[in-house]
Every structure is written in structure tokens, then in C-alpha cells.
NUVOBA-421910 format. One line per field, with one value per residue (C-alpha): x, y, z; residue number from 1. Coordinates in nm, 3 decimals. Layout:
! NUVOBA-421910
px <- X, ...
py <- Y, ...
pz <- Z, ...
num <- NUM, ...
! end
This chain:
! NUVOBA-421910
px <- -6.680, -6.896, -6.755, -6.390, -6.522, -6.775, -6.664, -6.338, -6.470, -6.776, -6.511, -6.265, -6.566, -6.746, -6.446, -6.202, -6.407, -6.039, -6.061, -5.770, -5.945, -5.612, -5.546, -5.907, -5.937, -5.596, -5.746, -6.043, -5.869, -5.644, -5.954, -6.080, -5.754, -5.662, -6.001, -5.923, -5.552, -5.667, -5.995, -5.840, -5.534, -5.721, -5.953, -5.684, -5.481, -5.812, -5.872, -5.488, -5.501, -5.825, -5.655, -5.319, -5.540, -5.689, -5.368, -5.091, -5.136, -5.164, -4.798, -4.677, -4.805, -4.693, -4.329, -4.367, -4.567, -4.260, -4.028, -4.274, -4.158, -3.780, -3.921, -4.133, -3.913, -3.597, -3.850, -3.942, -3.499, -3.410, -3.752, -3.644, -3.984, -3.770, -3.990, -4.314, -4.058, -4.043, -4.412, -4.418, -4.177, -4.276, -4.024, -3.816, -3.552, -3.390, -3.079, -3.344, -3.474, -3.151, -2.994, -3.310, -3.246, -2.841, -2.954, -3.225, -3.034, -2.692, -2.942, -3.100, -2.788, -2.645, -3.010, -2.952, -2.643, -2.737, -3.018, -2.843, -2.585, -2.847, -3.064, -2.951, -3.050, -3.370, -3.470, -3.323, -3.520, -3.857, -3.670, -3.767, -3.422, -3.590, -3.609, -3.211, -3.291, -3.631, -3.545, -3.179, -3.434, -3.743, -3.582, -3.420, -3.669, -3.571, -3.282, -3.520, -3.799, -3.546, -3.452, -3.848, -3.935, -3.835, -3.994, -4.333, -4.293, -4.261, -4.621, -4.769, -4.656, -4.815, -5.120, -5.071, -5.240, -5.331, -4.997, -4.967, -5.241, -5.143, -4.797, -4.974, -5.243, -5.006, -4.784, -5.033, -5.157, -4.838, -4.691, -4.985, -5.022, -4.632, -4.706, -4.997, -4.799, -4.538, -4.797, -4.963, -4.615, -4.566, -4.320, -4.525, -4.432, -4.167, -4.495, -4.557, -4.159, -4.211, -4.539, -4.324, -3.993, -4.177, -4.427, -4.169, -3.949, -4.217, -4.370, -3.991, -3.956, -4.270, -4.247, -3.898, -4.013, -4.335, -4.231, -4.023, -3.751, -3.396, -3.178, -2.880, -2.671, -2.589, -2.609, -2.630, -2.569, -2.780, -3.068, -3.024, -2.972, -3.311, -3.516, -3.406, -3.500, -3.827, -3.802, -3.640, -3.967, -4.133, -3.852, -3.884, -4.256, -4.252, -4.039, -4.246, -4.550, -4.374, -4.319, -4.618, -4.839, -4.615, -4.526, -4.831, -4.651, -4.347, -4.545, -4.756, -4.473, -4.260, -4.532, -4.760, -4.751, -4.667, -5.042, -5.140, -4.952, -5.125, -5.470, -5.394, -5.208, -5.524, -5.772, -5.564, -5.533, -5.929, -6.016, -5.828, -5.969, -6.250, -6.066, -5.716, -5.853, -6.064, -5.786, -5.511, -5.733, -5.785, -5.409, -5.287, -5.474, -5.541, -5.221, -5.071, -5.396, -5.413, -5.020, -5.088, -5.356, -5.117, -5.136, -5.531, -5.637, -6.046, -6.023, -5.816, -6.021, -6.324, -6.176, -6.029, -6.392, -6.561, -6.306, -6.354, -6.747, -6.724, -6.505, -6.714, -6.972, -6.866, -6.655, -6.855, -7.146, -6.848, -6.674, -6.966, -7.138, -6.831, -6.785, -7.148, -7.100, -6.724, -6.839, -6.991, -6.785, -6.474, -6.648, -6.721, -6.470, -6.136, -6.280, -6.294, -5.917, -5.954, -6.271, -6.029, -6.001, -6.347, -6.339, -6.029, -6.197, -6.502, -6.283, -6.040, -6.289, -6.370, -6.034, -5.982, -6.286, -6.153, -5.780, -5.926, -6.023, -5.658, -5.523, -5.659, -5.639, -5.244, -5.224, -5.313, -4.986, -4.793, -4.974, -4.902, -4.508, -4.567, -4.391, -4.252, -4.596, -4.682, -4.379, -4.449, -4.826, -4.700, -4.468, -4.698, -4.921, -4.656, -4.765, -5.108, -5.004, -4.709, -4.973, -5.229, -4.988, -4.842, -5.229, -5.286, -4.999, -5.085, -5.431, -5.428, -5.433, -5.839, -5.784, -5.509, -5.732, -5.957, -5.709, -5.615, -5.965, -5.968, -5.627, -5.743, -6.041, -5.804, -5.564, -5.829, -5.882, -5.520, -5.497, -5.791, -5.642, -5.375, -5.628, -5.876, -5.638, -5.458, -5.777, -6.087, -6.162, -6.104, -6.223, -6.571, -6.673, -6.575, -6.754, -7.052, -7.050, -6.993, -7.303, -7.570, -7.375, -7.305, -7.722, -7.767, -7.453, -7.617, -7.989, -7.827, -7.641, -7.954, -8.165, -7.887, -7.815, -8.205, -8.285, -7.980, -8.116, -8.241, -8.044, -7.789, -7.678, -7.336, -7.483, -7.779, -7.674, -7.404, -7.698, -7.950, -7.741, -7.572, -7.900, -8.095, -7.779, -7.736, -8.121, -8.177, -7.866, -7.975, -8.324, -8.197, -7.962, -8.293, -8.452, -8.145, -8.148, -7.767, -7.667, -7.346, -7.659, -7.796, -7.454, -7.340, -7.677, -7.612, -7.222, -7.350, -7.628, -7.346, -7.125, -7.444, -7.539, -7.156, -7.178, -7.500, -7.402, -7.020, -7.256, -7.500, -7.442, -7.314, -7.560
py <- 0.684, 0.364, 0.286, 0.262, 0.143, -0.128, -0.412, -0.409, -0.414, -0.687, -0.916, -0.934, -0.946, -1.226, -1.460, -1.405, -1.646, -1.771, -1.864, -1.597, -1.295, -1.060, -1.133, -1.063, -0.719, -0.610, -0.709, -0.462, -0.201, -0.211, -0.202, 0.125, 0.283, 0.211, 0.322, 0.658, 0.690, 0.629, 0.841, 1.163, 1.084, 1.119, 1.345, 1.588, 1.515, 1.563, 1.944, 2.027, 1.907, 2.131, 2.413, 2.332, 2.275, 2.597, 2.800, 2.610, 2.520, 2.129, 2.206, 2.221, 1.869, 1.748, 1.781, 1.619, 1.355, 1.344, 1.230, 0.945, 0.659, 0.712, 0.757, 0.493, 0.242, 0.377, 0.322, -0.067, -0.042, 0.059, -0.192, -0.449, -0.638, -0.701, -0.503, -0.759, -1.047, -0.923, -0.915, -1.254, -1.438, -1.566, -1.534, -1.211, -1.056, -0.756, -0.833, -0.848, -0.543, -0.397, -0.551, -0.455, -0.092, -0.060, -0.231, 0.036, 0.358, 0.229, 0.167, 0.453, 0.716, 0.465, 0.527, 0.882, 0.957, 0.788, 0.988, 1.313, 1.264, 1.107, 1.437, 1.593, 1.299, 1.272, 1.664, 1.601, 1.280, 1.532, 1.783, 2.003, 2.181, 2.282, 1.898, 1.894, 2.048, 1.934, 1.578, 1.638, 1.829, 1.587, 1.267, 1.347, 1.234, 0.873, 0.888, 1.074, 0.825, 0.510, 0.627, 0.531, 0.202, -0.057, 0.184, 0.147, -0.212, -0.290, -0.083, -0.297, -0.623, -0.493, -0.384, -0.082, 0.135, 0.424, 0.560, 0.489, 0.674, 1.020, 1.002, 0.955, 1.259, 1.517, 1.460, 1.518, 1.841, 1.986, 1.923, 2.030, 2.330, 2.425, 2.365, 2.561, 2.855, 2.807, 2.781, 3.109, 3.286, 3.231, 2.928, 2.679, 2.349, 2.417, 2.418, 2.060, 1.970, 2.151, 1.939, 1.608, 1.714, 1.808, 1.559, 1.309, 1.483, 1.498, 1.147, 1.003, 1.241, 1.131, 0.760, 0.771, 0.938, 0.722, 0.377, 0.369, 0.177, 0.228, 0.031, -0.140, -0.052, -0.439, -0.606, -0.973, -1.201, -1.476, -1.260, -1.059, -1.393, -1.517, -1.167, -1.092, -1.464, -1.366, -0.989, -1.036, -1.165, -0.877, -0.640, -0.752, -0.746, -0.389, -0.268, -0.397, -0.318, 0.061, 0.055, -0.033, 0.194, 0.492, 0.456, 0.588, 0.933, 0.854, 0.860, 1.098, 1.328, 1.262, 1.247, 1.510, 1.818, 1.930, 2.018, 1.652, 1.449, 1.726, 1.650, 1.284, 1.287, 1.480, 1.199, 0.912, 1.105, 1.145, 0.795, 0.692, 0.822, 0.567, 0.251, 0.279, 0.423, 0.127, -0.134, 0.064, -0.026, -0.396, -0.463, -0.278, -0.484, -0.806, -0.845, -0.936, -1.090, -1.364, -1.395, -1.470, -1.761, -1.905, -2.244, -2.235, -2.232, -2.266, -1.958, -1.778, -1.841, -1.788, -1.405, -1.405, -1.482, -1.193, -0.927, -0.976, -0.946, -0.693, -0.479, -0.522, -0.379, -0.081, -0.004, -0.099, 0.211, 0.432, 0.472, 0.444, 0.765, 0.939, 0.895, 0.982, 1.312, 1.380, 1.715, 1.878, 1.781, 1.869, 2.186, 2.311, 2.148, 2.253, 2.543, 2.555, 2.510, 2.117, 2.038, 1.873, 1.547, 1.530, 1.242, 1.114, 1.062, 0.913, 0.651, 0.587, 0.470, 0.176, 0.140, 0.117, -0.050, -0.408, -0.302, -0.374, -0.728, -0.789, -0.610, -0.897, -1.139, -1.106, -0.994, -1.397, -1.541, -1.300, -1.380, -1.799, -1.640, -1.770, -1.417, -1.645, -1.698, -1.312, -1.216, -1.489, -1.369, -1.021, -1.043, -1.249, -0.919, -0.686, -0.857, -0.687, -0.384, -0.328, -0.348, -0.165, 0.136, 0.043, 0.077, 0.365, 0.617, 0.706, 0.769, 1.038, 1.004, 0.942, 0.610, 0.480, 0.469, 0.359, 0.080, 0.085, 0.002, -0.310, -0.399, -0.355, -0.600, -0.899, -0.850, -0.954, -1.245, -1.318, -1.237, -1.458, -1.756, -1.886, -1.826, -2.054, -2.329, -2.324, -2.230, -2.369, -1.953, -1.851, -1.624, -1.767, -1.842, -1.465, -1.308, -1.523, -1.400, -1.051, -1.051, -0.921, -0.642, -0.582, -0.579, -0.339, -0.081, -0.115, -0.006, 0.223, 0.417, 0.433, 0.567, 0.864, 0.953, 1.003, 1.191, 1.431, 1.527, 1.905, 1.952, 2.272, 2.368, 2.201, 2.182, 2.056, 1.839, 1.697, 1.634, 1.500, 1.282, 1.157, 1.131, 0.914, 0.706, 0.601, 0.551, 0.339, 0.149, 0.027, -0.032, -0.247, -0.440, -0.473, -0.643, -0.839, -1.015, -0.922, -1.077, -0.799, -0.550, -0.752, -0.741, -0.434, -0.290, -0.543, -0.387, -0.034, -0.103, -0.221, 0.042, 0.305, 0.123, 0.182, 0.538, 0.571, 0.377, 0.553, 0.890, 0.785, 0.968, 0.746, 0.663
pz <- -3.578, -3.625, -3.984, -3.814, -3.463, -3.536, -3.808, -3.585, -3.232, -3.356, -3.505, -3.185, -2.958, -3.113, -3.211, -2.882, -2.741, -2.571, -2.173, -2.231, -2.114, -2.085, -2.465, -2.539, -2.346, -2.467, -2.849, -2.777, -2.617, -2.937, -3.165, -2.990, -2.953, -3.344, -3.417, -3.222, -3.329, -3.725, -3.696, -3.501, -3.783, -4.074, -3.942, -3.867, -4.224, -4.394, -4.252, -4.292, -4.613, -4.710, -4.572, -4.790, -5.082, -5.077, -5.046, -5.201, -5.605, -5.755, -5.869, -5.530, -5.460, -5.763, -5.646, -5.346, -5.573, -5.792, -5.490, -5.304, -5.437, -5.350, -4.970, -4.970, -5.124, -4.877, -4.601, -4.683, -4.720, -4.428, -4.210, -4.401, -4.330, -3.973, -3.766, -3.898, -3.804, -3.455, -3.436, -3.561, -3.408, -3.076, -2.798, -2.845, -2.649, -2.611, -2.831, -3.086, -3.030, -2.995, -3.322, -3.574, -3.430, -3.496, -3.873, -3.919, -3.829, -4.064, -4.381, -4.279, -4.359, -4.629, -4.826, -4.735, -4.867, -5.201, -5.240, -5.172, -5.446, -5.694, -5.642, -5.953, -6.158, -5.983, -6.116, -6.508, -6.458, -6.413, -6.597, -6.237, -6.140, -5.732, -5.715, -5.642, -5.306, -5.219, -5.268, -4.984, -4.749, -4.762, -4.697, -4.397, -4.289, -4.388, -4.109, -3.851, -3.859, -3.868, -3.493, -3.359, -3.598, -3.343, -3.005, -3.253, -3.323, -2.937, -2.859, -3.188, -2.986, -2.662, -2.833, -2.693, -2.938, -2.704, -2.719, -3.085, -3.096, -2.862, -3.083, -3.404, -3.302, -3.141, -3.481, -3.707, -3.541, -3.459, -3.792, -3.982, -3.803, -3.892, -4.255, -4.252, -4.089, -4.368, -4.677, -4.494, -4.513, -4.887, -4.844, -5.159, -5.149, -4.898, -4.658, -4.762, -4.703, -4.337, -4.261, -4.279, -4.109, -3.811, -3.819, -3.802, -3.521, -3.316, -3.339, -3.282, -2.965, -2.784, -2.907, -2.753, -2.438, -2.391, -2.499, -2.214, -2.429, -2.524, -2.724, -2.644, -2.940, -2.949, -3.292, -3.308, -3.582, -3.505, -3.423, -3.743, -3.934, -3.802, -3.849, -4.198, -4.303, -4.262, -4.350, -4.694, -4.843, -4.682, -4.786, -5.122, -5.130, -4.928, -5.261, -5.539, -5.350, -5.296, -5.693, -5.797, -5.578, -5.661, -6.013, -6.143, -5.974, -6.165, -6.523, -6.444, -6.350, -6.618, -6.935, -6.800, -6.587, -6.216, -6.203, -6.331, -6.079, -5.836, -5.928, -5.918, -5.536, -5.400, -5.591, -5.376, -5.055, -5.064, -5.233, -4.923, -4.632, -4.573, -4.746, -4.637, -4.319, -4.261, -4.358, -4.135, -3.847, -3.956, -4.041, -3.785, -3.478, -3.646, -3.762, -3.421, -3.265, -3.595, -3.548, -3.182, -3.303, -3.566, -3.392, -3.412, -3.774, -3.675, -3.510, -3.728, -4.000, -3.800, -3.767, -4.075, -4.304, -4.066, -4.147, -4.502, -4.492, -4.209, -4.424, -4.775, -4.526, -4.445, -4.760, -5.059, -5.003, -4.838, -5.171, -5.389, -5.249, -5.236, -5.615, -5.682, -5.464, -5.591, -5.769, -5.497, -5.288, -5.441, -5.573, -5.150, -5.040, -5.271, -5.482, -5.839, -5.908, -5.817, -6.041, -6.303, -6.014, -5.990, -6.268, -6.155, -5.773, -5.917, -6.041, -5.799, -5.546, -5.730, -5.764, -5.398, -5.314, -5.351, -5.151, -4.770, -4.854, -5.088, -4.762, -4.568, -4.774, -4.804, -4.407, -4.314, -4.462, -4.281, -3.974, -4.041, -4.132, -4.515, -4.609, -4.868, -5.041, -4.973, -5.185, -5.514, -5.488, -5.471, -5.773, -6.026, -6.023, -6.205, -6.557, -6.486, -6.372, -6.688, -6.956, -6.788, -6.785, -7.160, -7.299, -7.050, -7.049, -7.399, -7.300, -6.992, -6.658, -6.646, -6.825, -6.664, -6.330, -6.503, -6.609, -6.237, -6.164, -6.370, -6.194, -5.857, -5.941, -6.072, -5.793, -5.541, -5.731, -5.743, -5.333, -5.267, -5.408, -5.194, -4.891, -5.110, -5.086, -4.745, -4.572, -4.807, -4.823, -5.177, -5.396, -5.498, -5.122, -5.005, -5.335, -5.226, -4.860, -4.981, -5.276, -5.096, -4.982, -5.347, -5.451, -5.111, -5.245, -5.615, -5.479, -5.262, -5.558, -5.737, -5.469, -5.443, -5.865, -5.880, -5.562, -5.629, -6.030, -6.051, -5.718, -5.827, -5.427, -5.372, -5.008, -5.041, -5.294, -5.036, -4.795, -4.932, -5.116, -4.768, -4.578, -4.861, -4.918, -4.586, -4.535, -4.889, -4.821, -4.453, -4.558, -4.878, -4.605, -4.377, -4.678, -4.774, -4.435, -4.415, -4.112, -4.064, -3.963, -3.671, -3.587, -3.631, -3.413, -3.098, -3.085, -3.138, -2.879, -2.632, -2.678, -2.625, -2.291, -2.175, -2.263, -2.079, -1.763, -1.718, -1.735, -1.477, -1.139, -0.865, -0.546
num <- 1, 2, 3, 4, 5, 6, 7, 8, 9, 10, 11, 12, 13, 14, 15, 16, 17, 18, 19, 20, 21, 22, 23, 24, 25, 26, 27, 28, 29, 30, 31, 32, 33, 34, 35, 36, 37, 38, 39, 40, 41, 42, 43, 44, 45, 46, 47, 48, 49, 50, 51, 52, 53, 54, 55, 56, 57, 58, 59, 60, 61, 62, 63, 64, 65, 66, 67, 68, 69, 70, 71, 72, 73, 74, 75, 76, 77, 78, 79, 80, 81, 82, 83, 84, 85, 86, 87, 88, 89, 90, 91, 92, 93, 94, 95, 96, 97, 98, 99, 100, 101, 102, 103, 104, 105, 106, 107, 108, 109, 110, 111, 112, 113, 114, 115, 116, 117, 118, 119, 120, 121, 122, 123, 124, 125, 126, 127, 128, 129, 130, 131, 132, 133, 134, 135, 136, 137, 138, 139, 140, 141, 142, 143, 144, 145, 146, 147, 148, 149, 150, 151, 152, 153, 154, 155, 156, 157, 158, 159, 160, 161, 162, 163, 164, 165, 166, 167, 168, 169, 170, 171, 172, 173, 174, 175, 176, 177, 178, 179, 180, 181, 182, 183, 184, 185, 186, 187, 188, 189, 190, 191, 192, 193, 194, 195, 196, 197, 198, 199, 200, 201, 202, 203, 204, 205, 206, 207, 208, 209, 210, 211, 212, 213, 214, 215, 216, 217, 218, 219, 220, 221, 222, 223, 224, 225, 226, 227, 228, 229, 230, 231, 232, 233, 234, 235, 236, 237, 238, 239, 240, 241, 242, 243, 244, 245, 246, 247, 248, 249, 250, 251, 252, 253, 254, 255, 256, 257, 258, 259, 260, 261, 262, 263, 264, 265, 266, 267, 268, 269, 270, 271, 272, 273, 274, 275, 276, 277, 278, 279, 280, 281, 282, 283, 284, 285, 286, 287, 288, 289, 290, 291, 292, 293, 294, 295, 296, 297, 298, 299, 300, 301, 302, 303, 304, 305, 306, 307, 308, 309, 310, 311, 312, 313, 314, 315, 316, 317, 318, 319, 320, 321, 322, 323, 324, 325, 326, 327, 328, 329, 330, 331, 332, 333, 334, 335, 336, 337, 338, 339, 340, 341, 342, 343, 344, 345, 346, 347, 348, 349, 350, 351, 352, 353, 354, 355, 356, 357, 358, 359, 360, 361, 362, 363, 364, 365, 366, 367, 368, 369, 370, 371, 372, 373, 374, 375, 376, 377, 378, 379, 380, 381, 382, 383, 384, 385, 386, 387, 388, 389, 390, 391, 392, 393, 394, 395, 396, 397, 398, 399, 400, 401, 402, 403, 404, 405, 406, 407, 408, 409, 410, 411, 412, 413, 414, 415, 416, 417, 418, 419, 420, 421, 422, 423, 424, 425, 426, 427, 428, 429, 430, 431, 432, 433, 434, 435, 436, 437, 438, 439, 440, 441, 442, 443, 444, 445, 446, 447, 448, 449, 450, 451, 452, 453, 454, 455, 456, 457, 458, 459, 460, 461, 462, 463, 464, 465, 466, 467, 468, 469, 470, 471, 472, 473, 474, 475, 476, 477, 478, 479, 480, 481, 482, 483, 484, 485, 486, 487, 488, 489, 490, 491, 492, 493, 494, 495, 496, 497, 498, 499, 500, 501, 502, 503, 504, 505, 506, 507
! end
């Protein structure tokens, strides 16, 4: 819990120094409900997905693989980057509400029905005939979820994460315990096609129910006019961004195998459990309170400086023990079938290693509503990406992560530039802040490749390998004089002294 709890909870607590004590508890209650909501989350999606693993074959999540970037591109469609602009903007009514909801649910069937007659073309595309009616099943989903977007932007505005958070839970569980019964009974990837139908149905009942909202069914020009002037950069942003996180599932699944595009959807679901977890939290809580401070730059770059050294923190050893201990932990965890990713994982978390601090670095020009720059920083990336894949594709799917890798890198650079000039907190400054932490992970990783030689037991391997990771890296940050660890001890310290004094039996 204290690798999602703490760099959050320290950063809020230190810089809401505000007189505005209601904005400040609301901020922490957010960070410890986000914390929950993403822990529990990925927690649960984590065990269902073991369990999935075991039963169902790589092909079977290579065709889901094979149809994620027509869902997540009809998602950013049918947002529109309009549910950010109602965060953003600053005095909201209910015709706004009410107008970003009609817009939502129209795209929502118009992307539908486009998708159901280009189904065919989507299978010859993969040359995979069961595509035709995986692809009109699964994104029903597209319409489904379109009903609950605005009754989760209004509990994002409130900070009211605890409900995001029972919705977000109860989902996960319910729905992963219906796929589960499904891949049991013999269903294959129609499991996996289950698992998200219900999911969804379920989180759109109880946000409906518990957000205490519903719309209007009014749709106002003016209100639309305004929203979508700042949601088209994000729209357009939320599509590229959709394309290139998803097209490495497109050439995968068209140049190599079912099984392939398998391996390589498990690698980014795992790779992603600490770092996306992580920057879910961040994004997801910040993105509102740093909104909120638009109008006070010192502070929000006060906030803004911690998150990024707060989150190289946590991160950097996270994903650098996890690729040192992919193989016996894929080998326990996944059997034998899913050694082929080991590689592939090793990789991909140093791909991902750098995407919490891009994450934030491109989260503070939505926050200052500079969606404008967000999109032009956005789209002067693709060059990179392109000819990584054109040297790659020929390669195999090992070296284009590995090309992803070197991608990933660059693009931090790239984020960390327009923050360098608008708030004197570029690239070299934030490298600088985050060095230590780099010597600390470095020691760390050596401390764990020698003390796990000779070791053969997967388990004790797993172990030993966790225990003297954590220890080295701690004592290397003792050494270091990293000032995050001082910190990250007072809020632990604080948050053991609640425990203890809630549990102490009344007089």
C-alpha cells in the first residue's frame, strides 16, 4: 500500500499549505480513496488475470489485443476531451452537464454502428474470420459506458474518490468473477469478451445509482461550443495518444501470430501494475487539485516538482526488480506456457519507467487549460515513434520494445520541455533532482543480480530477491541523503500513529 499511498498523500500534505482547509482535507481524502480505489483495482485485475492466464491460451488474448485500439480510440471519440473541460473550467452548470451527456450517448451509437458494419474488414484485416463477431459483441460496450462518463466526471470534480472507488472495486470483482465462470465453462476468449460487458454494466449501474445525478437531456450550443474548444485538443491528443499506445497490437497482430500479440498484452498488463498504477493515482487527484491552483503558479509548481521526484521514487526500483525477477516470477506465477514474455517484461519496464513523470509532465498544461500545447507536444512525437517501428517490425517483437524503450526515454525529454520554459522546470533540473534516485536504483539492482546467482527455487528466488532489494535500495537512499526518505518515514510515521490511536479503547 505505501508505494501507492505515500508519494501522493506526502505531496498534498506538505504543499496544501492553503488557509483553505475544506480543499485541503477533500485533496487527502481523494489521495487515500484513489490510493484504495487503484490498489483494490489492480489488485483484483492482477489475481483475475492469473487465474485467466492459467486457463485461457495467449491466442485468446491476442484477439481481444487485435480489437483495442478501435475501443480505445471510439472511447477518446465519443469523451471528446469534454469531460477534462468540465473539470477545468471553473463555474459549471447543469446545462453543461446535461449537454456533454446528450453529445456522449449520440457519438456513442454513431461509433457503434460504424464499427459493426466495418467488422468484416476488421477480421480480413487480421485475416481472423471470429473477429466479425467478437469485434459487434465487445464494443457494446462503447455505448454502455458512454451512459456513466459525465456521473464520473461530476465525483472527479467533487473529489469524491470513495465512490469512484466502491464502483471501480465492485466492477472489477463482479466482472472478473463472471469471466472466470465463463473461461471455467470452456467459453475461450468469449470469457475475456464476458469480463468487460459486465464490468461495464455494473460500474454504469452503481455510478448511476450513487452519484445521485441525472441528466437533463438538454443540449446547449453555447455550452457545447465552449467545452469542445477545449476538448478538441484533448480529443485529438486522446486519438494519437490511443494510436500510438495500441499500434504496437496492430503490427504485432497482423505480422506475427495470435500467440505473439498474447505474450506481448500480458508483458504490458504486468509492466503496468506499479507504473500506470502509480500515475493513475497521481493524474487522477492532482489533476483537479493543480486545475483548482491554476491562478497560483508558486504553488503549483511547488506540487508539481514533488510529484515528479516523489514518483521517480517509488517507480525507478519498482520496475527494475520486477525485470530482474521476471523469470521466476512469470515461471510461478503463469506456468511454463508464458516463459516466451519473460524477455519481453524485462524490457518493457524500462520502457515504462520514464511514463509517470511524461504523465506529469503533460498533466500541468492541462491543468493551466494549454490543451493546445498538450496536443503540438503530443503530435511532434509520432516521427520517433514511425521509425522506431520501421527499423523494428522487421526485427521481432523483442526489439521493437526494445526500440520502445529508447522511445519512451526521448519522449520524456520532449514532455519536459515545455514545462522547462513556462515554469523554469525542464528537463535538466528534474533529471538533476531525480539522480540520486538513479545511483540508489543502480546499487540496488546490483545488490539483487548477485544475491539471486546459484538460487534455482522460483520461490526462494522471488524472496530473497524482494527482501535484499528493498533492504540495499533503502540503505543506498540512507547513504544518498535522499531527502524523499525523511519524507516518506514522517508520513508513514503519521499514518501509523492514526492507526494506533483510532484502535485505542475509549476511557
Amino acid at each position: 500500500m505505501l508505494i501507492f499511498w505515500l508519494p501522493s498523500c506526502e505531496l498534498i500534505s506538505l504543499y496544501m499549505t492553503s488557509p483553505n482547509n475544506s480543499l485541503k482535507s477533500k485533496a487527502l481524502q481523494g489521495v487515500a480513496w484513489s490510493a484504495i480505489e487503484r490498489l483494490s483495482s489492480q489488485a483484483g485485475q492482477f489475481v483475475i488475470g492469473i487465474v485467466l492466464a492459467r486457463i485461457l491460451m495467449p491466442e485468446d488474448f491476442g484477439l481481444i489485443g487485435m480489437l483495442s485500439i478501435f475501443i480505445a480510440i471510439s472511447q477518446s471519440l465519443i469523451d471528446s476531451g469534454m469531460g477534462s473541460g468540465l473539470v477545468q473550467k471553473k463555474n459549471r452548470t447543469d446545462i453543461d452537464f446535461s449537454t456533454v451527456f446528450v453529445f456522449n450517448f449520440f457519438v456513442s451509437i454513431l461509433v457503434y454502428a460504424i464499427l459493426f458494419f466495418c467488422a468484416p474488414f476488421i477480421a480480413d484485416f487480421y485475416e481472423m474470420p471470429q473477429l466479425v463477431l467478437l469485434t459487434r459483441v465487445l464494443t457494446l460496450n462503447i455505448i454502455i459506458n458512454s451512459l456513466a462518463i459525465v456521473q464520473r466526471t461530476r465525483l472527479t470534480i467533487n473529489i469524491d474518490f470513495k465512490t469512484i472507488a466502491k464502483v471501480n472495486v465492485v466492477s472489477v470483482l463482479l466482472g472478473g468473477g463472471i469471466g472466470i465462470s465463463f473461461a471455467y465453462a470452456g467459453f475461450g476468449v468469449w470469457a475475456l469478451v464476458f469480463l468487460n460487458l459486465f464490468r461495464t454494466i455494473i460500474s454504469v449501474i452503481m455510478l448511476w445509482f450513487l452519484s445521485r445525478w441525472t441528466p437533463s437531456l438538454l443540449f446547449s450550443r453555447q455550452s457545447f461550443k465552449e467545452l469542445f474548444g477545449f476538448g478538441s485538443k484533448l480529443l485529438a491528443a486522446g486519438i494519437y495518444a490511443q494510436t500510438l499506445n495500441n499500434i504496437y497490437n496492430i503490427v504485432i497482430g497482423k505480422a506475427y501470430s495470435a500467440s505473439d500479440l498474447g505474450f506481448y498484452t500480458k508483458t504490458k498488463q504486468f509492466a503496468d501494475i506499479t507504473a500506470g498504477t502509480v500515475t493513475s493515482i497521481m493524474q487522477q487527484v492532482t489533476y483537479p487539485i493543480l486545475a483548482s491552483l491554476q491562478d497560483d503558479r508558486s504553488r503549483m509548481i511547488s506540487v508539481f516538482s514533488r510529484l515528479i521526484r516523489m514518483s521517480a521514487f517509488f517507480i525507478f526500483p519498482a520496475m527494475t526488480m520486477l525485470s530482474l525477477l521476471a523469470e521466476p516470477f512469470i515461471r510461478l506465477i503463469l506456468t511454463e506456457k508464458w516463459l516466451p514474455m519473460v524477455p519481453l517484461l524485462q524490457w518493457m519496464c524500462f520502457a515504462r519507467i520514464f511514463y509517470p513523470l511524461s504523465v506529469i509532465n503533460m498533466n500541468i498544461l492541462n491543468a493551466i487549460g494549454r490543451s493546445d500545447l498538450f496536443l503540438k507536444l503530443d503530435l511532434s512525437k509520432c516521427p520517433l515513434t514511425v521509425l522506431a517501428l520501421i527499423i523494428t517490425i522487421p526485427l521481432g517483437v523483442k526489439a521493437m520494445i526494445i526500440g520502445h524503450v529508447v522511445t519512451s526515454f526521448l519522449a520524456f525529454f520532449m514532455n519536459a520541455y515545455l514545462p522547462g520554459r513556462l515554469f523554469g522546470y525542464g528537463p535538466l533540473r528534474q533529471c538533476e533532482d531525480i539522480s540520486k534516485i538513479i545511483f540508489a536504483t543502480l546499487g540496488m539492482a546490483v545488490v539483487v543480480f548477485f544475491s539471486c546467482r546459484g538460487i534455482n527455487s522460483d520461490i526462494v528466488k522471488l524472496v530473497c530477491g524482494a527482501v535484499t532489494g528493498t533492504a540495499s535500495y533503502f540503505l543506498f537512499v540512507y547513504l544518498l541523503r535522499i531527502p524523499e526518505f525523511d519524507e516518506v518515514k514522517q508520513v508513514a510515521g503519521k499514518l501509523c500513529s492514526k492507526v494506533v490511536s483510532k484502535k485505542a479503547p475509549m476511557s
